[in-house]
C-alpha positions in Angstrom: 31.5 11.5 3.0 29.8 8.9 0.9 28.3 7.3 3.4 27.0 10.4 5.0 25.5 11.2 1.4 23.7 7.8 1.4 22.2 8.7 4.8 20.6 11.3 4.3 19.7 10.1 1.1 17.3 7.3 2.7 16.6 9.4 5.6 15.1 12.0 3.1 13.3 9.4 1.3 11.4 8.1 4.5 10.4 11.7 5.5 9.6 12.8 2.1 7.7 9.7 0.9 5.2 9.7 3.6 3.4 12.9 2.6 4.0 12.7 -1.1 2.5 8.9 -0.6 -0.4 9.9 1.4 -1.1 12.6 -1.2 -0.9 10.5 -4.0 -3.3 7.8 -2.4 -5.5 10.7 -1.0 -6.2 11.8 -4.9 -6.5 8.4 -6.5 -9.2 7.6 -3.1 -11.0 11.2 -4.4 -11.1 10.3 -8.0 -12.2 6.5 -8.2 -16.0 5.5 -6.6 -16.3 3.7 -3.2 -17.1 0.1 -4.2 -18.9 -1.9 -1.7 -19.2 -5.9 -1.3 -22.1 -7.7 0.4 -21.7 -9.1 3.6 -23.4 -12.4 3.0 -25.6 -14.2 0.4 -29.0 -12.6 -1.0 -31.7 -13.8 1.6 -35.5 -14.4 1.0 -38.1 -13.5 3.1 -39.2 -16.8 4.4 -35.6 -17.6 5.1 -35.1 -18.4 8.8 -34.1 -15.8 11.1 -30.1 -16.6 13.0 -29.4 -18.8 10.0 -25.7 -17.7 8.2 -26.1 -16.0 5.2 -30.1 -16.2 5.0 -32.1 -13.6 5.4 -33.2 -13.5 8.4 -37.0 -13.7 7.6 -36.9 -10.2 6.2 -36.8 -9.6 2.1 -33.1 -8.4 1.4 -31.8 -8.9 4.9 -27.6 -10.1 4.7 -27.0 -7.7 1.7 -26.4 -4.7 3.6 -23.3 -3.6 1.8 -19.7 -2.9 3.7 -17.2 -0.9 2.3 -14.2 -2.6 1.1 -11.7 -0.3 2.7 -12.2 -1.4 6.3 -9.8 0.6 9.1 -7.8 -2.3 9.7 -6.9 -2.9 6.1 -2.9 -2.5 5.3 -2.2 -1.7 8.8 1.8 -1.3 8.9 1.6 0.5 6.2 3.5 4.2 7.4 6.4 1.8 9.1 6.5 -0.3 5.9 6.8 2.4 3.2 9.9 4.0 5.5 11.8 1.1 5.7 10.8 0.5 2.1 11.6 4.2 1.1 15.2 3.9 3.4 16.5 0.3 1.7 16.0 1.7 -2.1 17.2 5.2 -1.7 20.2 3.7 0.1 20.5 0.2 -2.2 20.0 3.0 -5.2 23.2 5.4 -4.4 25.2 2.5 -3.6 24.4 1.0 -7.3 22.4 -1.9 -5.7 19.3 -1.0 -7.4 17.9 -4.1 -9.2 18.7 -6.4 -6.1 17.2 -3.8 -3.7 14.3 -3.1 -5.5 13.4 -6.4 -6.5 14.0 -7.7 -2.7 11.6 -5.0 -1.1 9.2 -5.2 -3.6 8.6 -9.4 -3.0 9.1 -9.0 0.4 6.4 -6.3 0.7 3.9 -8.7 -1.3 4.3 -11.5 -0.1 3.8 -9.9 3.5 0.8 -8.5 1.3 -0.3 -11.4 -0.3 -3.2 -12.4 2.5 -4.8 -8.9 2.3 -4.4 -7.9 -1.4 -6.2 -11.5 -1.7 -9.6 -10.4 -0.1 -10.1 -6.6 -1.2 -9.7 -5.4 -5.2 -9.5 -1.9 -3.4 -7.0 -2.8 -1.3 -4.7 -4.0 -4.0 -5.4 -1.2 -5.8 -4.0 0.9 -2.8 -1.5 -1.5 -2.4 0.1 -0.6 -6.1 -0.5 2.9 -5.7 1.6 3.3 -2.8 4.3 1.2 -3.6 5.0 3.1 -7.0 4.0 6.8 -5.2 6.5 5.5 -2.5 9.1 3.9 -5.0 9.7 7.0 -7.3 10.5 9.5 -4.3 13.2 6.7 -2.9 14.3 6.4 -6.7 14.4 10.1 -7.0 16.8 10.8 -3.5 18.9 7.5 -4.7 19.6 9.0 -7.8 20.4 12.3 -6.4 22.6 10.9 -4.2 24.8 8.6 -6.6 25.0 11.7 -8.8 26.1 13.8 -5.8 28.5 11.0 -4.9 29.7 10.5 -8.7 30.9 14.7 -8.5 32.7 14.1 -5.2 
């Protein structure tokens, strides 16, 4: 019966994380401003056109901004968080927390660690999730144990 408990207890997590995650990181996108980062060095106007980082021969040419959250930024993420969500609400009801936790949580920056590197925004989103995604696997762990603790 246990185990069936812990089951659904990280099976619940996954499912349930997903939306509350993407909710969370939906609000926090809406509340903070889109920051943007230049693509290349400030060019001059008599800087010669095809040369990296120069302008191009025309005044303010290579600081057209890009926005910092590109598409292909934290790809993985959705399969990540449910196998993140699914090892700490199962590692939580089986009293493994610490060594669970602390396991997924390097693991998942390290993997990280490339990406967080090159975008603030990105490592902003990075900590948002992981603690959105976190406290709903906490919250079904716990539930579990103390469902598991009455039988």
């Amino acid at each position: 019966m246990d185990g069936l408990i812990v089951l659904v207890a990280a099976l619940g997590a996954a499912g349930l994380g997903w939306p509350v995650t993407a909710a969370v990181l939906h609000v926090a996108a809406s509340r903070s401003e889109r920051r943007v980062a230049p693509l290349a060095a400030p060019g001059r106007a008599d800087d010669p056109p095809g040369v990296p980082g120069a302008g191009g021969g025309r005044a303010g040419a290579g600081t057209e901004p890009r926005p910092i959250d590109t598409p292909g930024l934290l790809r993985g993420g959705l399969w990540i968080g449910l196998l993140e969500r699914l090892l700490i609400a199962g590692g939580i009801a089986v009293g493994r927390q610490p060594a669970v936790i602390a396991v997924v949580v390097a693991v998942k920056g390290l993997g990280r660690l490339p990406e967080l590197r090159e975008s603030r925004a990105a490592g902003e989103r990075f900590i948002i999730g992981t603690f959105a995604s976190t406290a709903v696997a906490g919250a079904c762990g716990l539930a579990a144990a103390a469902l598991m603790a009455r039988t």
